[in-house]
C-alpha positions as MATLAB code, in Angstrom:
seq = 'XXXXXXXXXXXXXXXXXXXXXXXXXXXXXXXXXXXXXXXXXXXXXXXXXXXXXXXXXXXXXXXXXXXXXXXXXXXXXXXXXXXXXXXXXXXXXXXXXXXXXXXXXXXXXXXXXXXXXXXXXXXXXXXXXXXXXXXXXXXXXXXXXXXXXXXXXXXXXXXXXXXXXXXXXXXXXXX';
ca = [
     -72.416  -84.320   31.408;
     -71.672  -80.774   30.869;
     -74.870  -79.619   32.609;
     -74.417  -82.135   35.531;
     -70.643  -80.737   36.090;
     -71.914  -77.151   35.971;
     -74.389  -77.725   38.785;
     -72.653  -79.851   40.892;
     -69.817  -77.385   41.055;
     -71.972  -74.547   41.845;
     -73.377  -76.257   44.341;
     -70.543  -77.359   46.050;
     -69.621  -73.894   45.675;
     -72.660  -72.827   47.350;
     -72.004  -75.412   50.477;
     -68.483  -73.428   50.533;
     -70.059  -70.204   50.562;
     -72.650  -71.388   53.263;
     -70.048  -72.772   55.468;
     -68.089  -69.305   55.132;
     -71.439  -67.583   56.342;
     -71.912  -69.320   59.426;
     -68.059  -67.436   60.792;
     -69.212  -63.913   59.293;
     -71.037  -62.261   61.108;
     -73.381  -60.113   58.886;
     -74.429  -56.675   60.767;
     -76.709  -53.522   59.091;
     -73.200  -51.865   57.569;
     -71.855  -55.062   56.127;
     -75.583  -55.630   54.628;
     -75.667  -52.378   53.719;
     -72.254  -52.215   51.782;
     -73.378  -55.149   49.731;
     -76.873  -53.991   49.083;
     -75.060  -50.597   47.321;
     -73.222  -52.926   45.958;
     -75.869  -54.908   44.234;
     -77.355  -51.764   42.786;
     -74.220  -50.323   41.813;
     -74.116  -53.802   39.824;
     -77.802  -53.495   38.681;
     -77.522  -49.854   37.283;
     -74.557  -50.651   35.464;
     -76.256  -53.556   33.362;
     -79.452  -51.930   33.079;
     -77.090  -48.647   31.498;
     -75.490  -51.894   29.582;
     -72.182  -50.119   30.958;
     -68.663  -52.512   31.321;
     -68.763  -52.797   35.277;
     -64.956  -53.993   35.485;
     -65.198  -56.955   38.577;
     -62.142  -58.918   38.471;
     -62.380  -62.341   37.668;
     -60.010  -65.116   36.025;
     -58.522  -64.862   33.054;
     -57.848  -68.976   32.843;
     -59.289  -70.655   29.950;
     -60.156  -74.351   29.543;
     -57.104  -75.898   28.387;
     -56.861  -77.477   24.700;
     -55.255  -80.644   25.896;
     -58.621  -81.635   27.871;
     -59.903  -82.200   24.541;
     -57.628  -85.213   25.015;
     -59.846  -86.558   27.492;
     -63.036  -88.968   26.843;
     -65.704  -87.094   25.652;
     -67.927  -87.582   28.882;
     -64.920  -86.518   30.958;
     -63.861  -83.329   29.092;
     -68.111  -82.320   28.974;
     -68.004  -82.571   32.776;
     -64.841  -80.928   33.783;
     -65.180  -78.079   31.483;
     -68.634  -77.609   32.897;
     -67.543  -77.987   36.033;
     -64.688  -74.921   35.814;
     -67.824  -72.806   34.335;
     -70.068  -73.623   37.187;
     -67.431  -72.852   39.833;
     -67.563  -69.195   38.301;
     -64.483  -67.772   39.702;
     -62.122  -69.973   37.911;
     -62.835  -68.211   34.623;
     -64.439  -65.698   32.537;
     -67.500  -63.834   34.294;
     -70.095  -62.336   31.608;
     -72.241  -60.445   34.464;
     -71.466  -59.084   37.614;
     -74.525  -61.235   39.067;
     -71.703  -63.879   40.189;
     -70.409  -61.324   42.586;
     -74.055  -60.572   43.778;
     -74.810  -64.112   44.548;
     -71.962  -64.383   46.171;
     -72.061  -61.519   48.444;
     -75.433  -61.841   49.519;
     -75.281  -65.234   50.149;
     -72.412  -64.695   52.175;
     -74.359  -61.793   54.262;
     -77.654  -63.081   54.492;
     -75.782  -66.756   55.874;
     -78.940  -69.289   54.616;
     -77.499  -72.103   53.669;
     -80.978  -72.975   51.771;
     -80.407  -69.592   49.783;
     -76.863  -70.071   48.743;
     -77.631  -73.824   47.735;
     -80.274  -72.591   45.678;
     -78.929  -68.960   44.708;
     -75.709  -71.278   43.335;
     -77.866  -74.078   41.929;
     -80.025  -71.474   39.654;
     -76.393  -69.993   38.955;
     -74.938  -73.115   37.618;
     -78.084  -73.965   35.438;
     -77.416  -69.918   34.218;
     -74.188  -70.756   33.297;
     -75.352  -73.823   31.417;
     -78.464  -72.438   29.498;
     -75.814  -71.891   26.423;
     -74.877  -75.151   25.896;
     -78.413  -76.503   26.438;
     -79.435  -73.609   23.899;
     -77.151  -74.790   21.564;
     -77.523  -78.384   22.146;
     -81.180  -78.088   22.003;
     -81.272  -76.742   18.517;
     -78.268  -78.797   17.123;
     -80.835  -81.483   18.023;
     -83.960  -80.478   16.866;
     -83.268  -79.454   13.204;
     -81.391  -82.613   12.424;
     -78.069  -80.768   11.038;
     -74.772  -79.706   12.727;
     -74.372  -75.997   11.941;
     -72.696  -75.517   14.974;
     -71.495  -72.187   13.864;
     -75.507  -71.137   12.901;
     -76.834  -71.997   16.509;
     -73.679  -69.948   17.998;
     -74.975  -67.298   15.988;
     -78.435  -67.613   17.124;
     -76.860  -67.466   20.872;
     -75.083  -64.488   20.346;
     -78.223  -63.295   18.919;
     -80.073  -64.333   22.319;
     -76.785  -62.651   24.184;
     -78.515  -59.000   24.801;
     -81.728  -60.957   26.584;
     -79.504  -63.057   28.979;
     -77.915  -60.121   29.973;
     -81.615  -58.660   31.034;
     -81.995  -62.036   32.907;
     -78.786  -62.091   34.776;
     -79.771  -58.019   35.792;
     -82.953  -59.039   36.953;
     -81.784  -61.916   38.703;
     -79.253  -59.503   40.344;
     -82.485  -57.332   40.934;
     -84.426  -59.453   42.897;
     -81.047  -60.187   45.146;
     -80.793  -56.188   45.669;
     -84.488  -57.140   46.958;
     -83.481  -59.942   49.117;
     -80.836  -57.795   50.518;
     -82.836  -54.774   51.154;
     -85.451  -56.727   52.808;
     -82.943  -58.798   55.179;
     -81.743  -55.263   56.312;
     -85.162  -53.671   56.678;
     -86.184  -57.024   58.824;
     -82.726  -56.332   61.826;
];
C-alpha cells in the first residue's frame, strides 16, 4: 500500500505538472536557466556538497498511526510521493520538476514522476524486502543496512539528475 500511494501521487503530480506545461511557454533562456540549473544541482552532489533547495519541513503526523494499517501505509506514501509536502533528500525533485515543466511532454513528466515515486519508495521496499527474507524483525538492523546503502542512492539520484541535464541540453540544442 505504501508503494501504490507513493506512485499514484507522483503521478498525479506529474499530470499536474504536465497540465502546467501546456500554459508555459518554454523558450532557449527559460531552457537555458534550468539546464544551469540542473548542473548547478549535479556538481553539488557529485562534490557531495549541502545544496540548500527549500522544501517542507511537515512531517507525517503521529496520530495517522491511528489509522488502519492499509490506510496509514498509503497516505504516508502518498505525502512522500507528492515530494513537496515534505522532506527532500536530493535536489533531483527540483530537476524533475523543472524540466518537465520546460520541456512540456506530458509522456516525460508521467514517467520522469512515476520513476520518482518508485525512488522515493525503494527504502521501504529495501527494508521490507529484507525484513522478509531473513525471517526476523530487526527492523533497526535493516535501517542500518539502508543507511549503509544511503551514500549509493545519492549517486543514483545525481545520475538520474545527470541524464535530465542531458535531456535538457539536448531539447535546447534541437530549437
Amino acid at each position: 500500500m505504501f508503494v501504490a500511494g507513493t506512485v499514484l501521487a507522483s503521478v498525479l503530480l506529474g499530470l499536474l505538472v504536465a497540465a502546467v506545461a501546456a500554459l508555459i511557454p518554454n523558450g532557449d533562456v527559460a531552457i537555458t536557466a534550468v539546464l544551469l540549473f540542473v548542473l548547478v544541482c549535479v556538481v553539488a552532489g557529485v562534490a557531495a556538497t549541502q545544496l540548500r533547495l527549500p522544501y517542507s519541513t511537515w512531517v507525517v503526523p503521529r496520530e495517522w498511526n491511528q489509522l488502519p494499517r492499509g490506510v496509514h501505509a498509503f497516505a504516508f506514501g502518498a505525502a512522500l510521493g507528492l515530494g513537496v509536502a515534505t522532506r527532500i533528500p536530493f535536489a533531483a525533485m527540483h530537476v524533475v520538476m523543472a524540466t518537465c515543466l520546460l520541456v512540456g511532454s506530458p509522456q516525460m513528466a508521467l514517467a520522469s514522476f512515476g520513476a520518482f515515486g518508485l525512488v522515493r519508495a525503494a527504502p521501504m521496499i529495501l527494508v521490507s524486502r529484507g525484513l522478509a527474507t531473513r525471517g526476523d524483525s530487526d527492523i533497526i538492523a535493516e535501517l542500518d543496512r539502508l543507511r549503509r546503502a544511503a551514500p549509493w542512492l545519492s549517486r543514483l539520484a545525481v545520475g538520474l539528475t545527470g541524464g535530465l541535464a542531458g535531456t535538457l541540453a539536448k531539447q535546447l540544442l534541437a530549437t
